[in-house]
C-alpha positions in Angstrom: 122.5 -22.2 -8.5 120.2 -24.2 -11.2 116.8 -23.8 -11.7 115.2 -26.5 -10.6 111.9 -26.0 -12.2 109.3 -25.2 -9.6 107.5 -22.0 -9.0 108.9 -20.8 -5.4 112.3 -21.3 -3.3 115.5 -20.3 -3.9 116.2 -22.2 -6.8 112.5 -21.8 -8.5 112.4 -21.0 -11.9 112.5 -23.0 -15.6 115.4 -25.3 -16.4 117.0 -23.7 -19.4 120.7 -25.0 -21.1 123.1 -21.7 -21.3 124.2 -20.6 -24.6 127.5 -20.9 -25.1 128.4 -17.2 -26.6 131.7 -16.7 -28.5 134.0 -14.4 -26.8 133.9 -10.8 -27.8 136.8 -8.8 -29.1 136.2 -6.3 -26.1 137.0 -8.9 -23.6 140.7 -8.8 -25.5 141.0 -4.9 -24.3 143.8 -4.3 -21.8 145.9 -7.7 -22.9 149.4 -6.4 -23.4 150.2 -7.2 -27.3 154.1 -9.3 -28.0 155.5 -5.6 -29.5 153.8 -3.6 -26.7 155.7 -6.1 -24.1 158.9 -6.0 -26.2 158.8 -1.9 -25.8 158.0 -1.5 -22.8 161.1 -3.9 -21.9 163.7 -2.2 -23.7 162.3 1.4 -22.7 163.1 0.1 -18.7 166.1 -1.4 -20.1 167.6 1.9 -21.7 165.3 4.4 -19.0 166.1 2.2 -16.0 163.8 2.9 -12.8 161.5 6.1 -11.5 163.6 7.7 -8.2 160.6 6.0 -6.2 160.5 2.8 -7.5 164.3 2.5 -6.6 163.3 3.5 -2.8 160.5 1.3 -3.0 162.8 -1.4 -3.8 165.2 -0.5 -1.1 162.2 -0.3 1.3 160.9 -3.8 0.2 165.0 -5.4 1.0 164.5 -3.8 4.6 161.6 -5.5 5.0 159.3 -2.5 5.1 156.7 -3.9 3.2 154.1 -1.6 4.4 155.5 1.6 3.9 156.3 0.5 0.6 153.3 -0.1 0.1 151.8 3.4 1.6 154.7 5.2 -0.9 153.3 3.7 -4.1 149.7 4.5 -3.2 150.8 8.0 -2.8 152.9 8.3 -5.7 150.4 6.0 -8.0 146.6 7.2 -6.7 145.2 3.4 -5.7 146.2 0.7 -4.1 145.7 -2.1 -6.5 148.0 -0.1 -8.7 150.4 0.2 -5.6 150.0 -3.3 -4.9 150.7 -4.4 -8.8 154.1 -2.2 -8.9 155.0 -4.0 -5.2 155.1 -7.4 -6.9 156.8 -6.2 -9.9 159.2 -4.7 -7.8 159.5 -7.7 -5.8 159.8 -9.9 -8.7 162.8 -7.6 -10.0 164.9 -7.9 -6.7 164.3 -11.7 -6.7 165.6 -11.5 -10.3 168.5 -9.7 -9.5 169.3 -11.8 -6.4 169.3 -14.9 -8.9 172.2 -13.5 -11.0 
């Protein structure tokens, strides 16, 4: 909400522009860097996949999406984690279906 310049209500206070602030080098922490990518690729390429992300996958062609999901929390501690290896996971088979 904007300020719209008077004393009391929701939107009181004084009518300022925002600065525009140049984006910090810690915002870039976490972004996945092109050689960090390209390892991590040939690494699964030569490794292949974990023992429970290959029943994951078979769970996720039965259509057992929720006990996939339950497995990777258990095996990963959270379930955004479990949830971001589910759509990898997911992304893989549709891959491999395309071939």
């Amino acid at each position: 909400m904007a300020a719209s310049g008077i004393a009391v209500g929701l939107n009181k206070g004084h009518i300022v522009t925002r600065r525009v602030l140049k984006a910090k080098p810690s915002n870039k922490i976490g972004a996945a860097s092109k050689r960090a990518t390209f390892v991590r690729s040939i690494v699964r390429e030569v490794s292949g996949y974990a023992p429970y992300e290959r029943r994951v996958m078979e769970l996720i062609k039965n259509s057992r999406d929720k006990r996939a999901k339950k497995l990777c929390k258990a095996k990963l501690g959270s379930f955004v984690r479990a949830k971001k290896k589910i759509d990898e996971l997911s992304g893989v088979i549709a891959q491999a279906r395309r071939h």
